[in-house]
Structure formats: C-alpha cells, structure tokens
C-alpha positions as CSV (number, residue, x, y, z in Angstrom):
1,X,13.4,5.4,1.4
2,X,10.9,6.6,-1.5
3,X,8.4,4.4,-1.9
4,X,5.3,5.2,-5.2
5,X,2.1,4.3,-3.5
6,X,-1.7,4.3,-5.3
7,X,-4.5,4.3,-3.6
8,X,-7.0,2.8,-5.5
9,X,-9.9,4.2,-3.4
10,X,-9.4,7.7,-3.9
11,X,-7.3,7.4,-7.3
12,X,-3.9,8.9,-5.5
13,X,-0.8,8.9,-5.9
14,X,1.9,9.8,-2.8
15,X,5.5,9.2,-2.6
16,X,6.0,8.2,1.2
17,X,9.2,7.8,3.1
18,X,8.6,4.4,4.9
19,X,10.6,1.1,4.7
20,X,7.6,-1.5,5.5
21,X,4.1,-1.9,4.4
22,X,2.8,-1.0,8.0
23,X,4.4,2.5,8.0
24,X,2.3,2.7,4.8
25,X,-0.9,2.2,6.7
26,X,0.6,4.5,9.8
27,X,1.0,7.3,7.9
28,X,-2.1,7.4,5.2
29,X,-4.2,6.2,8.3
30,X,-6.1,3.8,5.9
31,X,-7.4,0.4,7.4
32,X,-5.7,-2.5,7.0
33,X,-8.8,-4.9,6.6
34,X,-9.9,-2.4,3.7
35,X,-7.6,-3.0,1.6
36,X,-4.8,-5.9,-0.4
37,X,-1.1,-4.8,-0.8
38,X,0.6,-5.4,-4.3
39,X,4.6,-4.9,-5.1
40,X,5.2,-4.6,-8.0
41,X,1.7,-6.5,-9.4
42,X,2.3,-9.0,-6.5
43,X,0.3,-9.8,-3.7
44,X,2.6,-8.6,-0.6
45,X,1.5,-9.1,3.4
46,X,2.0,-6.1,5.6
47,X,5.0,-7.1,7.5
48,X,7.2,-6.8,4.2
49,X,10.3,-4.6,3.9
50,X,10.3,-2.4,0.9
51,X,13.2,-1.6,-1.4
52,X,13.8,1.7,-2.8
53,X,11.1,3.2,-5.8
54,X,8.6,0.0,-5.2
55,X,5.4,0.4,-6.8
56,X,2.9,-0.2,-3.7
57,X,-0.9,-0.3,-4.6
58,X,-3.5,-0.4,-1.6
59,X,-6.6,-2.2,-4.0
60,X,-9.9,-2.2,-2.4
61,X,-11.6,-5.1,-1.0
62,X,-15.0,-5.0,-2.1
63,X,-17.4,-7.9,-0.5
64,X,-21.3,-8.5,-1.2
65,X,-23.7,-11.0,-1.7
C-alpha cells in the first residue's frame, strides 16, 4: 500500500510501500528514538497499521538544556 511520508530532518518526501509504521523505519533506516510519528497531524506509536495514501511525518526530537 502507498503510504506519503516527510521527513522532517532532511525535508523529504517518499512514497513507500509498507503497511506499518515499523516497515517505515526498516526501509528509510532512520532511528526510532530520533524521531515522533504523526498520521494525519496525530501522534501515532510504531506498531500502527496504515491505511492507504496516509500522511506519515517522522518530526525530530530535539532535546537540550
């Protein structure tokens, strides 16, 4: 299934072929504990299944003091 993917971090844009958020991460090789999963403007976890033309955005995490 085509899913729209952004990746904030390097201001991309794929389609993938995946049905869940951890095929996402398995096939851009990006680290999980980098980054928060939104569907659709909603925060999502990683085990979610993924319906057809989803808009997934991997958003940085960005930590400091």
């Amino acid at each position: 299934m085509k899913i729209n993917v952004f990746i904030e971090r390097t201001d991309e844009k794929k389609v993938l072929n995946v049905k869940t958020v951890n095929e996402i991460f398995e096939q851009t090789k990006i680290p999980r504990n980098t980054v928060l999963i939104t569907r659709n403007n909603e925060l999502i976890m990683e085990d979610e299944k993924l319906n057809e033309n989803d808009e997934i955005r991997l958003l940085s995490v960005i930590s400091g003091g």
